[in-house]
C-alpha beads as a LAMMPS data file, in Angstrom:
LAMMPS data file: protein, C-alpha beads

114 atoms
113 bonds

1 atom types
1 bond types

-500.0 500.0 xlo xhi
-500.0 500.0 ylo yhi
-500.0 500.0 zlo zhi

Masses

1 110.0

Atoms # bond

1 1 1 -131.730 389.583 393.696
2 1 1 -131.999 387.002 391.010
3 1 1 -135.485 387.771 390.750
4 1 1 -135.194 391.477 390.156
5 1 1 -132.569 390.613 387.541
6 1 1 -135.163 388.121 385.775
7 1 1 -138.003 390.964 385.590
8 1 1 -135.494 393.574 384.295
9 1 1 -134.523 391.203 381.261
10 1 1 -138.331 389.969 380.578
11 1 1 -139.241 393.709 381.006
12 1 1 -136.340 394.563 378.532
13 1 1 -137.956 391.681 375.795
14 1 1 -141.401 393.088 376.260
15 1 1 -140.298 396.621 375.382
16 1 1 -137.302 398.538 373.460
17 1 1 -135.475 400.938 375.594
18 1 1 -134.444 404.110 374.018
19 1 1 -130.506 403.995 373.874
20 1 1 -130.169 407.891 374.298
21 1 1 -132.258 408.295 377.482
22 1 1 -132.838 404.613 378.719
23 1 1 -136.706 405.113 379.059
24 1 1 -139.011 402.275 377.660
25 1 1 -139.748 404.106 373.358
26 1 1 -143.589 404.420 374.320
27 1 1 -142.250 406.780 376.905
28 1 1 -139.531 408.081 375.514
29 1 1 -139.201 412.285 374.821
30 1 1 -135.647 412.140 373.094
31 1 1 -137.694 413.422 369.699
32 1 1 -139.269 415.916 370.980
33 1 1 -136.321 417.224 373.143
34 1 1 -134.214 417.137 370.252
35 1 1 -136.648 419.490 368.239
36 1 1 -137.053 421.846 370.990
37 1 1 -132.833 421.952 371.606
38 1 1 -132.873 423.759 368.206
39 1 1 -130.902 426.508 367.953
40 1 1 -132.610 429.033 365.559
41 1 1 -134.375 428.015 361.895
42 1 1 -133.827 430.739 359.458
43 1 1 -135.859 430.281 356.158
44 1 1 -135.016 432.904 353.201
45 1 1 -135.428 433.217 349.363
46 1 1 -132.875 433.875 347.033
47 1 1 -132.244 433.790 343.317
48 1 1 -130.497 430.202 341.833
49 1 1 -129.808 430.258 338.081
50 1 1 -131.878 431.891 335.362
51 1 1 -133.389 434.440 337.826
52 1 1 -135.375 431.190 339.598
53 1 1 -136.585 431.955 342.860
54 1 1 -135.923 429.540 345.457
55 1 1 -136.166 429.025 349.482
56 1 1 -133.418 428.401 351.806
57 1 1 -133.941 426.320 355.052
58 1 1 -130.900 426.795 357.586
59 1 1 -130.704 425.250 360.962
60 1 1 -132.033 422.241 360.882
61 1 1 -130.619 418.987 362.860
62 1 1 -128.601 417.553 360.673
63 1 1 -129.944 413.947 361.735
64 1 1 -133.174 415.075 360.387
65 1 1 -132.569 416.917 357.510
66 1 1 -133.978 414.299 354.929
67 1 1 -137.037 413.554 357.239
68 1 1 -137.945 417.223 357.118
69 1 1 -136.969 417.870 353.763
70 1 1 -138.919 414.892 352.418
71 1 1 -142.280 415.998 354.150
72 1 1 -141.594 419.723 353.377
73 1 1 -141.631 419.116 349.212
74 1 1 -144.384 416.873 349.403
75 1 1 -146.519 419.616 351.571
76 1 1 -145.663 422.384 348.788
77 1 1 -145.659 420.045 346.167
78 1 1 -142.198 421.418 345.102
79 1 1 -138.533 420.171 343.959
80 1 1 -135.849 420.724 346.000
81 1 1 -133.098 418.957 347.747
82 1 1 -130.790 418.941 351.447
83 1 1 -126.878 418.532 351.865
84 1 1 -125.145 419.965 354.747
85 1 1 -128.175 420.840 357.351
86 1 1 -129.233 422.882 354.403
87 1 1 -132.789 422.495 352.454
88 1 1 -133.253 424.067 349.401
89 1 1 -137.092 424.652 347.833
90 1 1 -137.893 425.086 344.469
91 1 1 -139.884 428.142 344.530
92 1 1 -140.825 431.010 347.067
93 1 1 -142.306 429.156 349.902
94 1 1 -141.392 431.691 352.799
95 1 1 -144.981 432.544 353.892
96 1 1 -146.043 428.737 353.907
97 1 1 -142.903 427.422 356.167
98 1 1 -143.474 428.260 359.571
99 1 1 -146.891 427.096 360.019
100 1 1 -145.412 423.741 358.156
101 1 1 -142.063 423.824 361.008
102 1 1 -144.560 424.420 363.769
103 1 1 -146.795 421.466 362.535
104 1 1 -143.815 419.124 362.137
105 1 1 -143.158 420.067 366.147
106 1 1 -140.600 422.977 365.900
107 1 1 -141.076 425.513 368.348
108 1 1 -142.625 428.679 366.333
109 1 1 -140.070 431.554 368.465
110 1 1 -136.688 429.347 366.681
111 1 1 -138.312 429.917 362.969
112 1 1 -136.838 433.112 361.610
113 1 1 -138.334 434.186 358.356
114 1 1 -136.881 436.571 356.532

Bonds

1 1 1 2
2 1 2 3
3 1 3 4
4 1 4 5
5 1 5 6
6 1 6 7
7 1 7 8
8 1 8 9
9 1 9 10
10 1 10 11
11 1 11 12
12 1 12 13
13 1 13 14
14 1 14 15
15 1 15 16
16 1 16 17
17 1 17 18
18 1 18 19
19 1 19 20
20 1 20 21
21 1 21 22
22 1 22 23
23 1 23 24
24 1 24 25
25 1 25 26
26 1 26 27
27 1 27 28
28 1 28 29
29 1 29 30
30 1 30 31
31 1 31 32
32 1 32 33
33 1 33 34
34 1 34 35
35 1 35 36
36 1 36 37
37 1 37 38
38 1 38 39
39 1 39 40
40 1 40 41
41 1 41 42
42 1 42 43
43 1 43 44
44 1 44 45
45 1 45 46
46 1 46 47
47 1 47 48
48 1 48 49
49 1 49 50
50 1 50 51
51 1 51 52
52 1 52 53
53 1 53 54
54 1 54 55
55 1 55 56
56 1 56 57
57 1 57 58
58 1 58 59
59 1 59 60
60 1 60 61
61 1 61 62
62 1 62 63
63 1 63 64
64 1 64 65
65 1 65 66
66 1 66 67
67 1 67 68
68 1 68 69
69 1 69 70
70 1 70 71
71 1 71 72
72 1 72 73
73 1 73 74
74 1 74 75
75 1 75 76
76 1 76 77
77 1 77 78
78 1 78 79
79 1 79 80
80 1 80 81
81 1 81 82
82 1 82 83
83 1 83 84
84 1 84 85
85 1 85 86
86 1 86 87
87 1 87 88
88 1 88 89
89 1 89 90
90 1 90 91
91 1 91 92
92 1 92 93
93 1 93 94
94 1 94 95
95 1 95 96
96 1 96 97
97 1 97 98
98 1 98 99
99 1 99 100
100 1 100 101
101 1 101 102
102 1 102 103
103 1 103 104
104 1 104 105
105 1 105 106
106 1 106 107
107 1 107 108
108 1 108 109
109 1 109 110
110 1 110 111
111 1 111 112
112 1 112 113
113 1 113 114
């Protein structure tokens, strides 16, 4: 018994465990189950002041709102910022963010462009 317990602490040094799902972090699918658990992404444009066009980005986790916006303004090369789960785009970007969502490991059927 003491044995078993002195592997499971060495293995525990060697490697981080995930906290979520307990699995070793090489192994670990938390990430990609979280991205997939998405409920449904709906991406619109609509006018912000002085007739400026600009495109709305509802839906995403909350925990990785800033990740996604970050890598979705430097992609369009664009302004923009995210409060609240929402992103907001400088700029009509509609056409451009699924294939960008589906890249960054959304599943394609949850991105509803309108």
């Amino acid at each position: 018994m003491q044995f078993k317990e002195k592997r499971i602490k060495e293995v525990n040094k060697l490697a981080e465990i995930c906290p979520k799902c307990g699995m070793i972090t090489d192994l670990c699918a938390c990430e990609i189950l979280d991205k997939e658990e998405v409920k449904k992404i709906r991406v619109y444009v609509t006018k912000a002041k002085f007739r400026k066009l600009v495109t709305v980005i509802e839906g995403i986790d909350k925990n990785r709102v800033a990740e996604a916006a970050k890598s979705l303004k430097n992609a369009f090369a664009c302004g923009g910022s995210s409060k609240k789960g929402v992103i907001v785009l400088q700029g009509n970007h509609k056409k451009k963010v699924k294939d960008l969502l589906v890249k960054m490991g959304y599943p394609g059927e949850s991105v509803e462009v309108e």
